[in-house]
N, C-alpha and C positions, 0 to 999 in steps of 0.2 A: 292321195290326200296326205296331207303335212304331218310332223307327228303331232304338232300342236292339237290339228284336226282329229288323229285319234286317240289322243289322250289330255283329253284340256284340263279336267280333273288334276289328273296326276302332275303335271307340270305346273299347277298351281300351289298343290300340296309343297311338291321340292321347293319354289321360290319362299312360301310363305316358314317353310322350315330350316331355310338359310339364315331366318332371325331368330330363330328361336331363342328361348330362353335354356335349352339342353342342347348342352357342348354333344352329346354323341346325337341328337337330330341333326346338328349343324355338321358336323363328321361324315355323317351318312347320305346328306346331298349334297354335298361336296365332293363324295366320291363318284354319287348318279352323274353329277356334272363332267366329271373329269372323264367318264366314257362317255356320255356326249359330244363330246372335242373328235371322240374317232370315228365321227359319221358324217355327214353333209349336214342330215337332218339337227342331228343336235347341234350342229356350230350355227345355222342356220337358225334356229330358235334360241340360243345367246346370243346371238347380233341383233338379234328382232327384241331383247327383254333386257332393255339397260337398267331394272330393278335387280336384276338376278346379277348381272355382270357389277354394279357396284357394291351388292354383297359379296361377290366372290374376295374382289380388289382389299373390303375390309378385313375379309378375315385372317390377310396379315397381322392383323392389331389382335385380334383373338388374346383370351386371357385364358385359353385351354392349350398346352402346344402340341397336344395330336391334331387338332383344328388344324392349327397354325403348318404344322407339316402336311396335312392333306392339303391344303391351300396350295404353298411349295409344289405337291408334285403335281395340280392341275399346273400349274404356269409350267411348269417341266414338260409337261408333256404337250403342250402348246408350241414352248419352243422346238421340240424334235420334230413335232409336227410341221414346225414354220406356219405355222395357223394364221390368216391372215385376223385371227381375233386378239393375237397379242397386242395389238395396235389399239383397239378396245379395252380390253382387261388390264394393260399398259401400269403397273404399280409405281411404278420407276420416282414421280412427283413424290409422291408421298412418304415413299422411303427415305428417299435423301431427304426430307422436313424431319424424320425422327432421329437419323444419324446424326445432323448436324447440329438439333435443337432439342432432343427432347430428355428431360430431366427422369422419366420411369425408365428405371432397368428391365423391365416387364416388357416393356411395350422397345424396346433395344433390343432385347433378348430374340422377340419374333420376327423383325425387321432381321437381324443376321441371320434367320433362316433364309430368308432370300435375298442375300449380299454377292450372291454371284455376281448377278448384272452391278452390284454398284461398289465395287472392289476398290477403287478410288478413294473410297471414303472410311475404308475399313483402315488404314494406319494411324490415321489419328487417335482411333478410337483405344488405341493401347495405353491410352494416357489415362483412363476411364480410372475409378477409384472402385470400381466394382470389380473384383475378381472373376465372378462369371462371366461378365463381358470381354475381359482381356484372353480369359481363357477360350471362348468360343470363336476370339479373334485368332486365336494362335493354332486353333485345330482349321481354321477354315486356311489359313497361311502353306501350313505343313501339307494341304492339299493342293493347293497352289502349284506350290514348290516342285510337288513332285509328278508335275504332267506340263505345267505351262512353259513354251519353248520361250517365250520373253515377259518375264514375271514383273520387270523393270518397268516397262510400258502399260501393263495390264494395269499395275499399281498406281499410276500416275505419277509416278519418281523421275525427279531429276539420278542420272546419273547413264551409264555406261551399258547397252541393251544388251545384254549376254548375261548367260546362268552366274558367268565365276563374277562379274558386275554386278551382279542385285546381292549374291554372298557377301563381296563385301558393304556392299552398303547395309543388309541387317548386322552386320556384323559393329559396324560403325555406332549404325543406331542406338544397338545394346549399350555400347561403351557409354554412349552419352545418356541414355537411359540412367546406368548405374551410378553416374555422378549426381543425382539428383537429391541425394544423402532420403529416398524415401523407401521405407523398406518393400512397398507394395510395386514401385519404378522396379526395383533388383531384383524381385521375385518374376517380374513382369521380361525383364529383361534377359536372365536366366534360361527363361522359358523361348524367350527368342534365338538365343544361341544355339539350344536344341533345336526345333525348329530348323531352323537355316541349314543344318544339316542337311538334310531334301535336299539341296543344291548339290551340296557335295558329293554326294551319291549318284548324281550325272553327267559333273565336271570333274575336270582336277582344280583347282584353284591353288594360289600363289600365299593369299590371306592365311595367317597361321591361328588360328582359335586358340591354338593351347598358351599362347603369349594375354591371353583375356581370362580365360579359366585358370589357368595354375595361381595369377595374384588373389581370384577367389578363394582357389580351395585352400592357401598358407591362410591367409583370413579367419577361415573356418576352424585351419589346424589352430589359430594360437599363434602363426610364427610372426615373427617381424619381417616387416613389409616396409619399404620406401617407393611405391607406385602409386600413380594417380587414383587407383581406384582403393586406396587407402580411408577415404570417404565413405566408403559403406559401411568400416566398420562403425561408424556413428547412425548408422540406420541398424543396428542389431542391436536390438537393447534387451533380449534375453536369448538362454539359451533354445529356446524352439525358434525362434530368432533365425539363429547360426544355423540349425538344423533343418529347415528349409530350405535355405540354400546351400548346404551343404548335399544334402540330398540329390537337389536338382543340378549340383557341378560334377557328381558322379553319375549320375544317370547320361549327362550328357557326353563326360570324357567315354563311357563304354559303347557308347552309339560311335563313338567318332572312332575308338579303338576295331567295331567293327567297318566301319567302311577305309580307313587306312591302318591296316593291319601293322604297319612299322613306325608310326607317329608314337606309339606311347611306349615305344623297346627303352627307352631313358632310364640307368637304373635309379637317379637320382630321383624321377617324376615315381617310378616306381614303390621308393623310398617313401614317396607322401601318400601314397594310397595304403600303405602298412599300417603309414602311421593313425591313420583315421579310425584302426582300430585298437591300438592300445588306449583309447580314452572311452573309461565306461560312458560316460554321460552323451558321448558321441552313438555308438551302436547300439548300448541302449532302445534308441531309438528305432523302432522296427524298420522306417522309412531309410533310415540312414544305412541300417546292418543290411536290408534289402537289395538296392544299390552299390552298396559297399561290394557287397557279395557278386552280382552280378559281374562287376567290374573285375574282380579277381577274378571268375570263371572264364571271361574272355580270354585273360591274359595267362592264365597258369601254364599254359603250354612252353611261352617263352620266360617264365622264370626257372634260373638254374637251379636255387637252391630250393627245392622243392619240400625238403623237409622241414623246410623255414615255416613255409606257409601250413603243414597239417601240426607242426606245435602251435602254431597260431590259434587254429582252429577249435587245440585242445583245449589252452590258456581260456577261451572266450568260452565254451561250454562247460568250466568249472566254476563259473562264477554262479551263484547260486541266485543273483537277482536275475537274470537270464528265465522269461518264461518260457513256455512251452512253444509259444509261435516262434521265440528265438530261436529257439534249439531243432523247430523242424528248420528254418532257414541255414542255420549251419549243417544240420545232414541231408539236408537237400545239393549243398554248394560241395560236401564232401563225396556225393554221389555222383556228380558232375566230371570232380578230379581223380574219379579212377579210372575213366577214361584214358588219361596220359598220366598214369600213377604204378611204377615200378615197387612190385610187393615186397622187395625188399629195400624198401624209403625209409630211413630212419625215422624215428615218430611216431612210424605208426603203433607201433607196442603201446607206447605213452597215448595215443587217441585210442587204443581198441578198453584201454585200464579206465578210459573216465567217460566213453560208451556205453561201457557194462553197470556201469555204477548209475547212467539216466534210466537203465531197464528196472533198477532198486530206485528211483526217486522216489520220494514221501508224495508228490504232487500223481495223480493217476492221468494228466492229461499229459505232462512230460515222459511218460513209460509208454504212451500211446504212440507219439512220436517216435521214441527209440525202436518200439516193435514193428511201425509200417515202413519204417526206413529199412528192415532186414528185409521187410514184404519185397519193397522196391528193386533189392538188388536181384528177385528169382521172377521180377516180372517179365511178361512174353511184351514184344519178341526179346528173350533174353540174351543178355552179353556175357560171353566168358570170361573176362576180368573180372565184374561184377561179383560171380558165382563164385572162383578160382576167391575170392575175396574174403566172402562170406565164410567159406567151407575152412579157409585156412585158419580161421579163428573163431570156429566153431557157433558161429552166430545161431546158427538154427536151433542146437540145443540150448541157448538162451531163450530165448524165444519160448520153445517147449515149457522150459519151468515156470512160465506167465502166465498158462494154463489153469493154473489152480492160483491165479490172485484174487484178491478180494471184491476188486473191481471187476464190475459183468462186462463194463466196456471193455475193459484190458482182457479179459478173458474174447470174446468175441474177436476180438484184433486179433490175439494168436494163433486164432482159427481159421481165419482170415488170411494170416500169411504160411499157414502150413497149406493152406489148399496153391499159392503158388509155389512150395514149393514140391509139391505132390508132383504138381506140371510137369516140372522142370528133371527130365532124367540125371542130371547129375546130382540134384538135391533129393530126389529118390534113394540112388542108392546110395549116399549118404545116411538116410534116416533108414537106411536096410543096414547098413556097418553097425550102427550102436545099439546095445540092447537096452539102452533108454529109450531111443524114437520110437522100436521094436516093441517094446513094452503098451507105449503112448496109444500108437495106433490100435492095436489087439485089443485093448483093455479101457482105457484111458478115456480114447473120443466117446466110446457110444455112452460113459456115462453123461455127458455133459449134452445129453439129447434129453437128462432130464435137469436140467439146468432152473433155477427160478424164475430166470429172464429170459421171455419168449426170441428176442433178437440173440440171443447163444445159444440157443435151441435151433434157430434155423440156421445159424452159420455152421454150427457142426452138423448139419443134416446136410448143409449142402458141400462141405468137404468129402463127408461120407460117399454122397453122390459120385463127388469128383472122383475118392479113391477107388470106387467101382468101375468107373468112365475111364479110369487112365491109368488103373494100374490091378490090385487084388482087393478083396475082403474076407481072404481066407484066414483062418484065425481068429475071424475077430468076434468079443462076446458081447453080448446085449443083456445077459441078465446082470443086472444093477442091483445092489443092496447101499443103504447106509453110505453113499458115498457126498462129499461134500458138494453144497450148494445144489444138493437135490431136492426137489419138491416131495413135499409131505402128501 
């Protein structure tokens, strides 16, 4: 018997819950559907039930996009199948009528979940005034890119069928993108040149990018400029403006610096990415300092003057408009640089003087920062620079005296980075050398088991643990009197 035959019920239930008015009923036969596809029976009972099968087809349109993406991976799984029901279910008409005509960004939006089969149509769509659409176009591209052996062809582009052929022609694009004097074109465009990258990481290519991007990024710095794409600066008409696409011309020089590790040794080009941070109103900007930094991290290895870059570093985390997310971004990128960071670099004295003074900030979420950055350098699997780091300028016992701050967060954090460096045997005996740490442990920790705040209650219980687990507890005392920030 058919499964129709034994189960008419239920197959009637699925079809008639394919319209529902609840996005997770329509979800959940949608998936019954999709293992139907892997049986005789069920392909056999969608060819027989063209009600079910023009439901499926709609719920491209879907105004829920987990619908919309269950929808996608029945057609997926159709095609890996080679189902002879594609040919039935076939979306293909209707898609290209929304690409090419349709005014709702909604109903755009779930049409590009299945733009695979209709990739032809997806370049124009960069011209869209919707940024979600240009951007959903530029992730489905970057995928493209980075598997299809003739991208040129697939795209329906005139031009030249080879990987370093279709580079330059996005490359092209972009250009004439950004003469458009529109600032959403140059954001759009930007975002292409990244992108296009994916090519480059399977060819070599001839095309220079960094002759497109450097008249961006002097743009961004303020410099004078006599280039075509001179024109943009009349599409930035504020500063978040500039800082969009300045943003997105360092994220893409560091993507490019990773895939041709000697394209950006210039010390002149080198020069311009400095300069992006002596301008507060530039870094400032989280998006900006984020990328900014990154970009530095790639390249520190091959800068000589190395002390250059950790005064830099200093400079920018003295500035007191500088938050907290700022200041982890900067000891994030300086955690990076001790990696290729000779401990006796001039500088450093000058950054470890205005480090010590983020551990004292009046703000308690900038002290949080400065204390898990110490946490960072004794984390497993640990590195010996790192440590040899830390230990050389006494980080730990900084650290220690944030034990009794006033803030329970900041308290907790120091407990927190004392249990790694409990771990870590060189920062063991370390805190065995001084009769401060010496003191801390014996005495110190188990008061702070009677803490106010249950979260420092259990971080020092679980340090406790650890110093059981990984080292002693001999010494240590537990009767508590009168001591601060103990519960009454």
């Amino acid at each position: 018997m058919s499964l129709e035959g034994h189960h008419p019920e239920l197959l009637r239930m699925i079809t008639g819950g394919l319209r529902s008015s609840e996005p997770a009923l329509r979800w959940s036969c949608l998936q019954a559907c999709k293992l139907f596809v892997s049986c005789d029976e069920g392909q056999r009972w969608l060819c027989d039930n063209k009600e079910a099968a023009s439901l499926i087809t709609l719920a491209l349109l879907d105004q829920s996009a987990y619908v919309v993406s269950e929808a996608c991976r029945l057609f997926l799984t159709l095609l890996v199948l080679k189902s002879p029901l594609v040919d039935i279910l076939d979306p293909a008409e209707q898609i290209k009528s929304i690409l090419s005509s349709s005014s709702n960004p909604s109903q755009v939006m779930a049409a590009l979940e299945f733009c695979w089969s209709m990739l032809s149509f997806v370049i124009p769509l960069m011209c869209s005034t919707n940024r979600m659409i240009c951007s959903r176009v530029l992730e489905i591209l970057s995928a493209l890119f980075s598997w299809d052996p003739n991208p040129t062809k697939t795209l329906g582009l005139n031009g030249q069928e080879t990987l370093s052929g279709a580079y330059e022609i996005m490359i092209q694009m972009a250009k004439e993108m950004m003469l458009v004097q529109s600032m959403h074109q140059v954001m759009t465009a930007t975002g292409l040149l990244d992108t296009s990258l994916e090519l480059l990481k399977r060819t070599p290519c001839e095309q220079d990018i960094t002759q497109t991007l450097v008249p961006l990024l002097d743009i961004c710095l303020g410099r004078q400029t006599h280039t075509e794409f001179d024109v943009v600066k009349l599409a930035l008409k504020s500063n978040r403006d500039k800082n969009n696409v300045l943003q997105s011309v360092l994220r893409t020089f560091n993507k490019l610096a990773l895939i041709q590790t000697t394209v950006l040794q210039d010390g002149e080009l080198g020069e311009r990415f400095l300069a992006v941070f002596k301008n507060q109103s530039d870094y400032m900007d989280h998006r900006v300092l984020k990328n900014g930094l990154g970009l530095l991290q790639t390249l520190f290895s091959s800068f000589k003057d190395k002390s250059r870059i950790i005064d830099l570093l200093a400079d920018m985390m003295e500035q007191d408009e500088l938050d907290a997310k700022g200041i982890s971004l900067l000891l994030e990128t300086f955690d990076v640089f001790l990696n290729d960071l000779d401990m006796e670099t001039s500088g450093l004295n000058t950054w470890i003087e205005t480090f010590s003074l983020k551990l004292l900030d009046t703000e308690w979420d900038i002290r949080d920062a400065a204390i898990h950055f110490v946490g960072r350098l004794f984390r497993e699997p640990t590195e010996e620079c790192k440590i040899t780091f830390a230990l050389k300028y006494n980080l730990p016992l900084k650290v220690l005296d944030r034990l009794n701050d006033s803030e329970p967060f900041i308290r907790a954090s120091a407990v927190d980075v004392l249990q790694n460096m409990m771990k870590s045997k060189r920062g063991w005996d370390y805190l065995q050398q001084h009769e401060q740490s010496r003191y801390f442990l014996a005495s110190q920790l188990p008061s702070l088991l009677y803490d106010t705040e249950a979260f420092v209650r259990r971080a020092t219980l679980d340090a406790i643990c650890c110093l059981v687990e990984n080292r002693s507890c001999q010494g240590m005392k537990m009767e508590i009197e009168n001591k601060p920030h103990s519960i009454k």
